[in-house]
Legacy VTK file of the C-alpha trace (Angstrom):
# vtk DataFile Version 3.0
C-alpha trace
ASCII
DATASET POLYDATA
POINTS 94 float
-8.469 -30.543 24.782
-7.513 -27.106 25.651
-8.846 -24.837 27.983
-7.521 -20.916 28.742
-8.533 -18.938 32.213
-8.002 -15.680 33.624
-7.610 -15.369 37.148
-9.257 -12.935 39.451
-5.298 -11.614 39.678
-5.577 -10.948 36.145
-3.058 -14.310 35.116
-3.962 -16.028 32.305
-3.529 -19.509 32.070
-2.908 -22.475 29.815
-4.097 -26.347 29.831
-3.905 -28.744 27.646
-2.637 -28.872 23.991
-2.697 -25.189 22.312
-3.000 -25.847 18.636
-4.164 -24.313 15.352
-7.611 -25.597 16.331
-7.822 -23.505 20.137
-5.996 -20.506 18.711
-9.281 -18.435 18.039
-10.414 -19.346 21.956
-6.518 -18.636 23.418
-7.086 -15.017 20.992
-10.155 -13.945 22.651
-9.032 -14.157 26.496
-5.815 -12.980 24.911
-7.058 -10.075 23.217
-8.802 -9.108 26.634
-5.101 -8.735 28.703
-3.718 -5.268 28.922
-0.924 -3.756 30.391
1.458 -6.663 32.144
0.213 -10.357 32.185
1.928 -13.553 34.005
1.165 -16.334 31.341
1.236 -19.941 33.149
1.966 -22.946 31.706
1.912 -25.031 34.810
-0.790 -27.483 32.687
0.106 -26.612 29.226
1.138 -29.968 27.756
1.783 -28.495 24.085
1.810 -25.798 21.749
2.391 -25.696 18.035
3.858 -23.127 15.923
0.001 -21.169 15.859
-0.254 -21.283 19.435
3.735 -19.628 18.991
2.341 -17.483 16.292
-0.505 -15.970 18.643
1.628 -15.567 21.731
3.957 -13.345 19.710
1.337 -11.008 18.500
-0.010 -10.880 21.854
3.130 -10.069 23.193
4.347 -7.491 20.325
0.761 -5.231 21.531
1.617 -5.381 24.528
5.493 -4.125 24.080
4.299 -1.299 22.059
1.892 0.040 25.110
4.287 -0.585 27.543
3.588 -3.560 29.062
4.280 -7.375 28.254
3.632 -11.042 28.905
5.793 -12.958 31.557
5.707 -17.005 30.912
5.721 -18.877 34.142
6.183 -22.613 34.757
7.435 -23.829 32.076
7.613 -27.702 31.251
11.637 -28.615 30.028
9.953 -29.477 26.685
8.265 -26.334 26.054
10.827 -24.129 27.565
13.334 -26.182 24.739
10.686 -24.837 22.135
10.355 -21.703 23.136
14.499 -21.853 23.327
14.580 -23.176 19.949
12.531 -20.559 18.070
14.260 -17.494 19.711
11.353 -16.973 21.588
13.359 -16.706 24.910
14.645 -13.386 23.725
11.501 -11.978 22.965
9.656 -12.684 26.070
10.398 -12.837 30.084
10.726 -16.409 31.377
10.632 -16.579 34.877
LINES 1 95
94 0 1 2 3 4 5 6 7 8 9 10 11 12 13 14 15 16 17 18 19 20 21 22 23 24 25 26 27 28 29 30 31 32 33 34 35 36 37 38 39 40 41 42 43 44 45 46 47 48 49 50 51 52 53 54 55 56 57 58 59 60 61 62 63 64 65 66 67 68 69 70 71 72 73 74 75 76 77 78 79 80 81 82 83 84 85 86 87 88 89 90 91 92 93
């Protein structure tokens, strides 16, 4: 199960498992964010290399018009993938 929100703050975030399968409903909230976005994974349980995959392209627009995704709350195991992958360089981890 997976579900995506965004907040009345204009956070977006994360629960359950983000997968190949939930990438085209994490895209369309996604494609909505503008500007500077806080991304939390307080209930994000998993993410595969798709979920990766969209979260980059997300976060390449939003580089290129000046803004950017910041991931927040982190489990240990997905921080390690996100380590892993290079992915820690690409985006702010707070």
């Amino acid at each position: 199960m997976f579900e995506i929100k965004r907040g009345d703050d204009g956070a977006v975030s994360l629960h359950g498992r983000l997968d190949a399968s939930q990438v085209d409903n994490a895209r369309a909230v996604l494609d909505q964010v503008t500007g500077s976005c806080n991304l939390d994974f307080t209930e994000l349980s998993y993410i595969s290399s798709a979920g990766l995959g969209l979260l980059f392209g997300t976060q390449k627009r939003l580089v290129d018009s000046g803004g950017g995704l910041t991931l927040v709350n982190l489990s240990p195991h997905i921080r390690e993938i996100f380590q892993i992958a290079g992915f820690d360089n690409i985006f702010e981890i707070a």
